[in-house]
N, C-alpha and C positions, 0 to 999 in steps of 0.2 A: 737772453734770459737762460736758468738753468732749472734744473732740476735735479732734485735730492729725495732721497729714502727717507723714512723715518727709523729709528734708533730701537724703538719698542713697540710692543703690541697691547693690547687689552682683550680682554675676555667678554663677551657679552652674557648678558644673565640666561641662565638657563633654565627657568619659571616663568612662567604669566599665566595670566588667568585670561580669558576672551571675553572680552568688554567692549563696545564702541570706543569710550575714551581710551582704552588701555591699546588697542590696535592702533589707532589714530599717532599714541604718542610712542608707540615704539618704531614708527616708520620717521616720526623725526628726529629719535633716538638709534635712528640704525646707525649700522655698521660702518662708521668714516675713518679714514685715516688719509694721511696727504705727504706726497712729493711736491713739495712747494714749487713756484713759477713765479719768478718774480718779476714787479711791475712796479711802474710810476707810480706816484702821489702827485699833488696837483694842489695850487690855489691854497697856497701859504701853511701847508702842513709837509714837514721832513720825506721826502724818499723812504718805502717801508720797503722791505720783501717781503714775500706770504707767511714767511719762516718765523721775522722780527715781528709781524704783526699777532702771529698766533704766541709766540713767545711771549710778548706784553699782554694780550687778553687771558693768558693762564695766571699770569704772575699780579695783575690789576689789582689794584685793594680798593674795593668798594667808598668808598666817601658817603658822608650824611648826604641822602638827598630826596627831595618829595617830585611826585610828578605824576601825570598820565597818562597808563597804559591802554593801548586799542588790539584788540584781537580779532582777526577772523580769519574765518576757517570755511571754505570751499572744497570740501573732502564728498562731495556724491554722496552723502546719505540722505536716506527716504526723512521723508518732511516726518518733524519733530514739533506737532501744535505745539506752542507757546516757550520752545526754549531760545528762539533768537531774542526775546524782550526779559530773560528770567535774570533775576539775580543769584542762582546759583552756580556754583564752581563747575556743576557738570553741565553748563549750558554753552563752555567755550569749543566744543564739538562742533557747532555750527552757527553761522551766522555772525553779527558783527556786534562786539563787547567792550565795555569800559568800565576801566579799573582804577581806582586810587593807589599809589603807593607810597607807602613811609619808611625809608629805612637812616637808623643813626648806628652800626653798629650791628655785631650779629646777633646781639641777645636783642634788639630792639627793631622788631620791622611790622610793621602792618599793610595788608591790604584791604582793600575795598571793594569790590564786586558790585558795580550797580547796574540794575534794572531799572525797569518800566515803573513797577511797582513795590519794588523793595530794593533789600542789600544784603549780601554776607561780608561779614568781617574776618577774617584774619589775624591775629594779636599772637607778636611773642612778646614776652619784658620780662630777664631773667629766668629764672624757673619756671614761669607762670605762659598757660598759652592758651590763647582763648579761641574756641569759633563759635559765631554766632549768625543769626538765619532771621531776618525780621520776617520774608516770609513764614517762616515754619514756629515764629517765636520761641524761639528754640537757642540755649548756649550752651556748652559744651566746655568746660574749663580743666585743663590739663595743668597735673605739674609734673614738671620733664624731668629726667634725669641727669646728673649735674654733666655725663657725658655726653650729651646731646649736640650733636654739630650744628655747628655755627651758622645762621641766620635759620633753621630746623625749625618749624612748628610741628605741629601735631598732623599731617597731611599724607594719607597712605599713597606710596609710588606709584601713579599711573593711575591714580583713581581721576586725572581732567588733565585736562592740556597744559604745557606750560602754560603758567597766568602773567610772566613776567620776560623779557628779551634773558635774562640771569639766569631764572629756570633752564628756557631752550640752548642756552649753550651752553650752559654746564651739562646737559643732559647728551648733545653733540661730544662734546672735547671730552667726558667719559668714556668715550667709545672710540676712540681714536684708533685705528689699524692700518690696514693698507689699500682700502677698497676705494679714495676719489683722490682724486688732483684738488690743491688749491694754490688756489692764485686768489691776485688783488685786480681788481679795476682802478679808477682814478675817485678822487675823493666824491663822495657824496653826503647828503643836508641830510640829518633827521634831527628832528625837535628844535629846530636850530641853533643847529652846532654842525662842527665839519667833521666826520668822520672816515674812515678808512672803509672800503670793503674788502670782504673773503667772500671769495666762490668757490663752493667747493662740490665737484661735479665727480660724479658714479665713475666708476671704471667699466663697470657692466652695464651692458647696453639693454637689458632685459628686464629694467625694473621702469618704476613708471615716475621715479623722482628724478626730472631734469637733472636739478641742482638747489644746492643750497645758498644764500646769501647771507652774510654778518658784516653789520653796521656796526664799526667799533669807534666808540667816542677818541677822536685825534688826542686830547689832553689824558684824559685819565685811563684810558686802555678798557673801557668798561663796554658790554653790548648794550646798543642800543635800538638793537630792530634786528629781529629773523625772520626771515621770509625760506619760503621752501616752495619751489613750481614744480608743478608736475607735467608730465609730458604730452598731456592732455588738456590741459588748459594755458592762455596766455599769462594771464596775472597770475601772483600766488594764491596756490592750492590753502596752504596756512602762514599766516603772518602775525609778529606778537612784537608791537616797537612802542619806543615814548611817541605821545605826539606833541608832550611838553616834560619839562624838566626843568628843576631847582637843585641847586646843589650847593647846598649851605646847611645851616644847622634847621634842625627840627627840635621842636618842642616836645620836651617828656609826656605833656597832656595828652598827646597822638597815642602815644604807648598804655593809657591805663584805660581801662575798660570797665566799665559797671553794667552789670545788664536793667534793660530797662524794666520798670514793673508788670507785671504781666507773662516775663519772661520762665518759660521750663528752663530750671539750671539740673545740670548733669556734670558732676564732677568726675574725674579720673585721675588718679593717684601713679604716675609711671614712673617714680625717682626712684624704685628699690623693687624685687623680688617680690613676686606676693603681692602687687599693685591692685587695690581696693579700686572700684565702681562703686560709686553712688551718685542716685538720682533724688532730685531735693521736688517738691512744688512750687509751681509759677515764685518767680523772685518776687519776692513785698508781701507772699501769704506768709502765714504761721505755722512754724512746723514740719519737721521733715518726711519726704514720703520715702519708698522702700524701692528697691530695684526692683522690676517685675521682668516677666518670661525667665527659662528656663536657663541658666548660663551653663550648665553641665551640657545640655541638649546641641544648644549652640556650638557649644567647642567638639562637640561630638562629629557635627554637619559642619564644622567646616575641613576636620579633622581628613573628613570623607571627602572632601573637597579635593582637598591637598594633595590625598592619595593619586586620585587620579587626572593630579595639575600638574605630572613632567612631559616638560616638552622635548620633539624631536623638531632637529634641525635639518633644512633641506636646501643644498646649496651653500651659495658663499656670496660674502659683500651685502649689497643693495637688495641683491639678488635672492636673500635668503628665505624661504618657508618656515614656520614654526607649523609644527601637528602636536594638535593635543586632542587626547580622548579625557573628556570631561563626564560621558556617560550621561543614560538616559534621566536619570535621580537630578544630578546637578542642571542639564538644562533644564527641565523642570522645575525649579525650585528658582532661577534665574531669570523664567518669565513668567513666573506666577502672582500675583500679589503679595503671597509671605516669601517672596524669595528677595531679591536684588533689583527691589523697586524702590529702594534709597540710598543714597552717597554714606560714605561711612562716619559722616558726621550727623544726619537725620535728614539733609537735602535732597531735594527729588531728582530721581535719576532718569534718566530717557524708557520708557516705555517700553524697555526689551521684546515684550510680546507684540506690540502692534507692530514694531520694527522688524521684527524678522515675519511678521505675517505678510510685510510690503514686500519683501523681497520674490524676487520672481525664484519659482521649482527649477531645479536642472535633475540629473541623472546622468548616469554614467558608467562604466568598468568597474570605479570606486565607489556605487553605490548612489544613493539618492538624497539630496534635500534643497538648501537654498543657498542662493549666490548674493555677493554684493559686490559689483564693481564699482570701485570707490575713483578718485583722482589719485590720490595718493597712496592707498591700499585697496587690494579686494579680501575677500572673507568668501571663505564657504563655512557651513554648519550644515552636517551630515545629520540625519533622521536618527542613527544608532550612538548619537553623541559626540562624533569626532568633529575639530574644528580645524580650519587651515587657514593661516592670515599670512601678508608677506604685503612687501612695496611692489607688486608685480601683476600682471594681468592673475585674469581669474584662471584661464586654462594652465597655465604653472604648478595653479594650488590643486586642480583635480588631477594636475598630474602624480603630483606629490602624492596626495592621496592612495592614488592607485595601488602606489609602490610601498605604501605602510597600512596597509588592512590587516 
């Protein structure tokens, strides 16, 4: 077997905002890149290297195909009444989720999000992109800009988990650098089908993500199962694969949406400059109503947001710290009721305040507030507003701390 460098690097972003979902998904979006090691294949699929395998799943072109996504997520956070049975996008944080998915094409994909007791939908077709919330009765109808990338809904970065194995690794192979080794094992079943795996494991010993795994489809180079362990638990920490798959044409009837009656429609105009909001009344009443609250106010508070949403960096790889001083105003506003107690489509978001009221007090040189050691991340949030997240134990991130007050 050998091993090889990689050729180029990547940047990682240098913004986030501190959110459960958005912590969660930048530690399976961290920092990877690979010196490949190469391995067998097995049981009637070609000899791959790490190198040819990662080569065909950049290069894979998607195929028409429908199927069933399973997610769960074992990340240590404090119990979330009612999000392991929700149907909405921000419930894939924890517990165990099932998804529809339709795609024919990039302008043509839908998901399906089901619960206990409802669904959120997903709709691109063309221009046109819909989300809708049978809980919330609530839709939301976007039309996109004709530059909008390819399979793109209306879905802000890091506002819930990958929902799709596509998601998680496009959101990995973005991040490509030089912080894990991968290698292949011997073939393994998902959905039933034979696929290939990538392992691709930290260089740094001081983060708490084992390794990562991708199930890549033998025939079409496509993922089909990410799994992520962490080094505290046996199974994975988070995991997002088919448990079934079709791969054939789909029907255009999948791709058109009507909301049902009863439904609030909420239109957004994003094709040009100058893109118009408007909110209409339940679909099937008469007549249009008016955008209410204050949008001046709004862009003002997020403005202030923003201000103080740049992050520092602390460390390298796996291994890395982000500190952000978000200030006393934005935590406050973030676990209040009028703050960021819904997803940014109108879905209900994790209960910010009661979540950080579970978390256990610490203190320290850097000051005082509360800790969450997670599987796959910890999080501190400091009483004077500063936050510190990373794939790494908690004592890392008040180190970190110390050294940026």
């Amino acid at each position: 077997m050998s091993e090889h460098q990689p050729t180029a690097r990547t940047t990682t972003s240098h913004r986030a905002r501190w959110a459960v979902p958005t912590v969660a998904a930048l530690v399976v979006a961290g920092g990877i890149g690979y010196g490949t090691v190469g391995a067998g294949a097995a049981d009637g699929l070609p000899d791959k290297s790490a190198e040819e395998i990662l080569t065909g799943l950049q290069q894979a072109s998607v195929p028409a195909l429908s199927g069933t996504v399973v997610a769960k997520a074992d990340l240590g956070l404090p119990d979330m009444p009612g999000m392991s049975d929700s149907a909405e996008l921000t419930s894939l944080v924890s517990g165990s989720h099932t998804m529809r998915v339709w795609y024919d094409g990039p302008e043509k994909v839908r998901l399906a999000k089901l619960g206990d007791a409802g669904e959120t939908d997903i709709v691109r077709n063309g221009s046109q992109a819909w989300v809708w919330s049978s809980t919330e009765k609530k839709a939301v109808q976007y039309t996109l800009p004709t530059d909008t990338p390819s399979g793109q809904t209306h879905r802000s970065d890091g506002a819930t988990m990958p929902a799709t194995p596509q998601e998680a690794s496009q959101q990995i192979l973005a991040r490509l650098g030089e912080d894990s080794t991968v290698s292949t094992t011997s073939v393994s079943r998902v959905a039933g089908r034979d696929a290939y795996e990538l392992v691709l494991t930290p260089k740094q010993k001081d983060t708490l993500v084992k390794d990562v795994r991708l199930a890549v489809d033998g025939e079409t180079m496509i993922p089909l199962r990410v799994q992520v362990f962490s080094t505290r638990l046996s199974s994975p920490a988070y995991e997002v694969g088919f448990s079934s798959i079709d791969m054939g044409d789909v029907e255009d009837r999948m791709f058109t949406f009507t909301p049902p009656a009863g439904t609030t429609l909420e239109k957004q105009d994003l094709s040009a400059a100058g893109a118009t909001h408007d909110a209409t009344k339940p679909h099937g009443a008469k007549g249009d109503g008016k955008t209410t609250g204050d949008a001046k106010a709004e862009a003002k508070a997020e403005a202030k947001r923003d201000a103080k949403d740049d992050l520092q960096v602390v460390g390298q790889g796996w291994s890395r710290v982000y500190v952000a001083n978000l200030g006393k105003d934005a935590l406050a506003e973030m676990t209040s009721g009028d703050g960021e107690s819904t997803g940014p489509h109108g879905d209900a978001a994790p209960d910010l305040a009661g979540v950080l009221d579970s978390l256990p007090q610490t203190s320290g040189a850097w000051g005082s507030g509360r800790v969450l050691d997670g599987t796959l991340f910890s999080a501190v949030l400091t009483d004077d507003g500063r936050v510190a997240v990373g794939a790494v134990p908690s004592t890392q991130l008040t180190a970190a701390l110390a050294t940026r007050r």
